[in-house]
N, C-alpha and C positions, 0 to 999 in steps of 0.2 A: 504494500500500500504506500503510494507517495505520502509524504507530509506535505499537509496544507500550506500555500503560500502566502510569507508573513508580510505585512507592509512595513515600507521601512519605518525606522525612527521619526519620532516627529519631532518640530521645534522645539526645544526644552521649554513648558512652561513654568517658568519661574515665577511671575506674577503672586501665584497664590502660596502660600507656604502651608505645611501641613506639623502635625502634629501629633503624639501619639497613635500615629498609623490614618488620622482622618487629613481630610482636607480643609481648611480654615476658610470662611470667608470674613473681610475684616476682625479675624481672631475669636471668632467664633467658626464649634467643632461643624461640620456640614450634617453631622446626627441629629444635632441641637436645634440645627436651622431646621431640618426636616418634620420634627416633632413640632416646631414651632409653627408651619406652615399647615399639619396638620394631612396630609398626602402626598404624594408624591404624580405626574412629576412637576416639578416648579425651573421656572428660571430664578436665580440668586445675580445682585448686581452688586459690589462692593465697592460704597462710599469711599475707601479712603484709596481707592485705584482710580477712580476718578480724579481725585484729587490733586493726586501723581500726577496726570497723564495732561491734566492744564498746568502744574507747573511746572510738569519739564518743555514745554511748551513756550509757557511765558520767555522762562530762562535761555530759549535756544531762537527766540524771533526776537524781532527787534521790538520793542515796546511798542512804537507808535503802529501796530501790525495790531487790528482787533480782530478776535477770536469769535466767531460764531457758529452756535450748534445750530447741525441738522439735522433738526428731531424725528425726520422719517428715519434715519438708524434706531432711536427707540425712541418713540412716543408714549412711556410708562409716565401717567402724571408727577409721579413720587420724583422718578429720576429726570423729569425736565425741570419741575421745582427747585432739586439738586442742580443743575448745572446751568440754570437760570443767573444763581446767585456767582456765577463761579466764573461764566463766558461774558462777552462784552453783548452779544446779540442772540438771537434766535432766529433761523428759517423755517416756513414752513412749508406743506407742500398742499396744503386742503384746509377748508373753512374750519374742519373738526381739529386741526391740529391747531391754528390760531387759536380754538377756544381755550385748547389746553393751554398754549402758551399763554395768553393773558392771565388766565389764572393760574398760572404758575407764577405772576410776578411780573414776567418780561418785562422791559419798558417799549411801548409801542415806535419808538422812535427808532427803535433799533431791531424790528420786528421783521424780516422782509418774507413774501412771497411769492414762490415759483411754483410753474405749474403750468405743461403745454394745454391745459382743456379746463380752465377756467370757467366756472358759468357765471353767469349775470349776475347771481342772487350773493356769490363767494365776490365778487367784484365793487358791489356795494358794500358788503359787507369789511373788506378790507380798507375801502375810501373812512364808514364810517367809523372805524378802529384807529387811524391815524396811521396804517401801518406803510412800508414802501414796497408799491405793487412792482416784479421786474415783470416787465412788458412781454410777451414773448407773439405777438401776431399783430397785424393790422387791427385786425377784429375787435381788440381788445381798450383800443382808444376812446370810439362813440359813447363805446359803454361808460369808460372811463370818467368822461365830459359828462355823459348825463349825470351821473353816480356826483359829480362836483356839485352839479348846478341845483339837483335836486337837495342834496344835505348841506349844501352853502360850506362844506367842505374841500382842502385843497389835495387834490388825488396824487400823490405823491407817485413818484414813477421811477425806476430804471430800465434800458433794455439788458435783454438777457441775447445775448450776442452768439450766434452760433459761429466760431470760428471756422477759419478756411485752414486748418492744423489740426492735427489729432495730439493726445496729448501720449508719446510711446509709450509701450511695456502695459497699458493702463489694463485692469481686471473687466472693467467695463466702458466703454466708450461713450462721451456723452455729448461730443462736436467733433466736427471735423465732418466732410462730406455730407450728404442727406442725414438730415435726424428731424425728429419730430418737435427738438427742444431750442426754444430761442429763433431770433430770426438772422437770415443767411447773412453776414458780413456787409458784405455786398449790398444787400437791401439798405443798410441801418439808416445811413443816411436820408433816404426818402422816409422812414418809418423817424426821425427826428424832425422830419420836415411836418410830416403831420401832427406830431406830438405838440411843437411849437404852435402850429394852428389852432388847434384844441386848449390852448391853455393850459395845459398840466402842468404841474410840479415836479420836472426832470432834474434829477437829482446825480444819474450816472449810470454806468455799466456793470453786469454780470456774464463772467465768462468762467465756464467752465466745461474743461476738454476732455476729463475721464474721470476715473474712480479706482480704488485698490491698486496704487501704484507701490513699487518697494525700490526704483530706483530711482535717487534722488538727482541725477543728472536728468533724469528725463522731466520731474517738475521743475528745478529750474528751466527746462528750455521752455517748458507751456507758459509759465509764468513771465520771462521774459519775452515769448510773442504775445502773450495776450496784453501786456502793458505796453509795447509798441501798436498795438490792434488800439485801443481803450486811445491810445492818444492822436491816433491818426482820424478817427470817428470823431474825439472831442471837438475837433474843427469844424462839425455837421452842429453841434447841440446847439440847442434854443438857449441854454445857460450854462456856466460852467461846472466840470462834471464837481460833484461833493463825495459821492461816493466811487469805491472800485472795486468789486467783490472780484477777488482772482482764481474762487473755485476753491479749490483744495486736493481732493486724489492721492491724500496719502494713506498707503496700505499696512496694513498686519501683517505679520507672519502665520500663515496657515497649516504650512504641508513640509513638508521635508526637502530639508534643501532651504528655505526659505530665511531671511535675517531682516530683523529689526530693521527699520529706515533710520537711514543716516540723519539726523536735523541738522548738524553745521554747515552742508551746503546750501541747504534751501534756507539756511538764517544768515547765511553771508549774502544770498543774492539780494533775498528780502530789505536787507540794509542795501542795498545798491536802490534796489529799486525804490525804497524811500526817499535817499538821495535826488534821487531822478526826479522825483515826481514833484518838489518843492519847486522845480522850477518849469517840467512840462505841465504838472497837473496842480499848481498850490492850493487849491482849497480840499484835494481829496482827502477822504479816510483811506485808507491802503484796511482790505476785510480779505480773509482767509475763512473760506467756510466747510466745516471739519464736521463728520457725523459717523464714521466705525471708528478712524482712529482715536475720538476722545471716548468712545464708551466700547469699543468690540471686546477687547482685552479684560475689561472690566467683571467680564459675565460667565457663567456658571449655566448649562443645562443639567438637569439632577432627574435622574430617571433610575424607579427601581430595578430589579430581577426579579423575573415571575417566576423563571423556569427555565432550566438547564438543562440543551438535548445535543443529541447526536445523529448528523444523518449523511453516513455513507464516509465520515471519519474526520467530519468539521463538525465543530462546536458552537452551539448556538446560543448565545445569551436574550431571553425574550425577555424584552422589559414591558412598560406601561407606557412607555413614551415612545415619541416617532417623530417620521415626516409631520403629520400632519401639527405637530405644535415647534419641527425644529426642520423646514423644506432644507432649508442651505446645509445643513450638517448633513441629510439623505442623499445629498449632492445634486437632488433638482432644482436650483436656482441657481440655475445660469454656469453651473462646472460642466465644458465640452467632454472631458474624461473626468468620472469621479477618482476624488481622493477623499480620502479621512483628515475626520477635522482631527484635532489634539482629543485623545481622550482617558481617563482614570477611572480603576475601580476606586470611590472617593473614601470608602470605609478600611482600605486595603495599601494605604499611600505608602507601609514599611516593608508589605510580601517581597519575599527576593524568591521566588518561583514564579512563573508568566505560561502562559499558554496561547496559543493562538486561536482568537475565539472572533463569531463574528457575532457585531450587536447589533438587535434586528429588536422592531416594534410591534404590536398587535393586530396592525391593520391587512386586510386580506392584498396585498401585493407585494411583489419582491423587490419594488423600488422605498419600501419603507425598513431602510436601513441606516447604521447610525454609526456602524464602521465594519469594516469588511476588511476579516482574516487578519484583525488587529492583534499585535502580542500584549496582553494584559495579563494581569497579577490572578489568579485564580478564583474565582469569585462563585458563588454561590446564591440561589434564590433568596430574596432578603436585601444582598448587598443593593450598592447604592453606584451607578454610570455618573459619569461626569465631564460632561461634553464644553471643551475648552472655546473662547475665544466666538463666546456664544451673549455677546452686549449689543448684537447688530443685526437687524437683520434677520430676528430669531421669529418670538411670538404673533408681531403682528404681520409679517411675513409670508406666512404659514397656515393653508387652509383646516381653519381648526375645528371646521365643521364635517368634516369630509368623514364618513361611516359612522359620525353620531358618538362616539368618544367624546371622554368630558374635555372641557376646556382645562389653560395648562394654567398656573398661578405665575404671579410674579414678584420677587418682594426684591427690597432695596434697604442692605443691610448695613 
């Protein structure tokens, strides 16, 4: 009989430290958290890794560089409250997430939203919140004016600028060639021209080229076209630009093979590009907008063992959790080849025995898996999964309704 094949190693995570054989989250046991939760399985999000991860942050950009979360990485009220108090801004991506932000604190001034399919009702909505709408179609101006005239409110605007560059290496693409996001380069200028007609309150530009990047020479280069792009357009505005969102795209480590992103290249260029901008852009804010890497790292998926089988000479660990509360860990969202995220038996952090086992969920299909032919610590029904690097992109994510399973909990510890 062959031996089942093992995946390799993965990033070491170090993040979370463990303890008497458990897993800690902010120093509490992950048994403790469990019992406290009351079932299983839950996401766990840990306060003081958040905390880490905006100041090493701070410490590695230039100060006058503000930090803004995007709260579609998680939109847990708890943890946007958290990092409300923490970041300089908040984006959103839908009226529902606005709400949250406002009641999490945000300051409206610093509040922006994007979103290529806007409706009329989310459009008023954001005129009457004060917040700064980024433009992203023609379409969206009329609405805009009326939304002014009617609330004797000023519609405050950026466009969101679909660059003519892609941003390299990127995990997801979010400009460059056709995309549904932003408007083409090219156009901006007539879509400023209209702006200016209409009256609005143009404020600047949002450019952003991709997402989940790990090499740092490839954002500084998106960054340095897209602030050549940002100053070549500011010559089209109705006024001068005040703000610059230059995206963000920086990545995690996920899979084997994978390293931490560098930050002192992209916090040397970032001082250049401040430099720069006092004299091509002096009124801007210079805005960096961050949504896995301030919270992906942070989180914890925590799923039991039901049941421990064998079939045909691979090991199956069945838990209670899956796809349907953790898609990206199952590797359906958006991995062309799946790989395995980081993951631990959480009750089992000291076993020096491992076996090669694969973690699969309840759901009747064989795409609800959680790692495949992983070497883990030996585990038994009972124990406790713990799926790493799981702060992003996890529960809301994730069709939680799919075969009528209960939904997953989420606590922020």
């Amino acid at each position: 009989m062959t031996e089942p094949r093992q995946a390799p190693t993965h990033t070491p995570m170090s993040q979370f430290r463990s303890a008497g054989g458990e897993l800690l989250v902010n120093a509490q046991p992950i048994s403790r958290i469990a019992a406290r939760v009351g079932h299983t399985p839950f996401y766990a999000y840990d306060r003081s890794l958040l905390d880490a991860r905006v100041a090493q942050l701070r410490a590695a950009l230039p100060a006058a560089v503000k930090l803004h979360y995007a709260m579609k990485a998680n939109p847990m009220p708890a943890l946007v409250c958290h990092m409300a108090r923490l970041v300089d801004g908040i984006d959103v991506a839908s009226a529902g997430e606005l709400l949250v932000a406002l009641n999490a604190g945000a300051d409206p001034q610093e509040i922006s939203f994007a979103g290529p399919g806007k409706t009329e009702a989310e459009l008023h909505q954001a005129v009457a919140a004060g917040i700064l709408v980024n433009v992203e179609s023609f379409r969206e101006v009329p609405i805009l004016a009326a939304a002014q005239q009617a609330l004797g409110l000023p519609a405050r605007v950026a466009v969101r600028v679909n660059p003519d560059f892609e941003l390299k290496s990127s995990g997801m693409k979010m400009g460059g060639g056709p995309k549904q996001f932003g408007v083409d380069a090219e156009q901006v200028p007539e879509l400023l021209a209209e702006i200016g007609r209409a009256g609005l309150a143009f404020e600047g530009f949002h450019l952003f080229a991709g997402s989940q990047n790990l090499k740092p020479e490839s954002i500084v280069e998106a960054q340095q076209k897209s602030f050549a792009l940002a100053c070549r357009l500011a010559e089209h505005a109705p006024s001068p630009v005040r703000f610059l969102n230059l995206g963000g795209g920086f990545g995690i480590p996920y899979f084997p093979g994978e390293q931490p992103l560098d930050l002192a290249p992209i916090g040397a260029n970032l001082a250049d590009i401040v430099e720069q901008a006092k004299t091509a852009l002096p009124q801007a804010e210079i805005v960096i907008e961050l949504g896995r890497y301030f919270v992906g790292e942070a989180g914890l998926y925590i799923a039991r063992v039901l049941d421990k089988k064998v079939s045909r000479g691979l090991t199956y660990l069945v838990t209670d959790g899956g796809l349907h509360h953790h898609l990206s860990a199952s590797g359906n969202f958006g991995q062309v080849i799946r790989k395995n995220y980081p993951a631990a038996i959480a009750n089992r952090m000291d076993a020096a025995t491992t076996e090669a086992v694969s973690v699969v969920g309840p759901l009747c299909t064989p795409l609800d898996l959680l790692a495949d032919r992983m070497s883990l610590p030996a585990a038994e029904p009972g124990d406790l999964v713990a799926i790493y690097q799981s702060g992003a992109y996890g529960a809301t994510a994730s069709p939680q309704r799919f075969l009528g399973h209960p939904g997953v909990v989420e606590v922020l510890v």
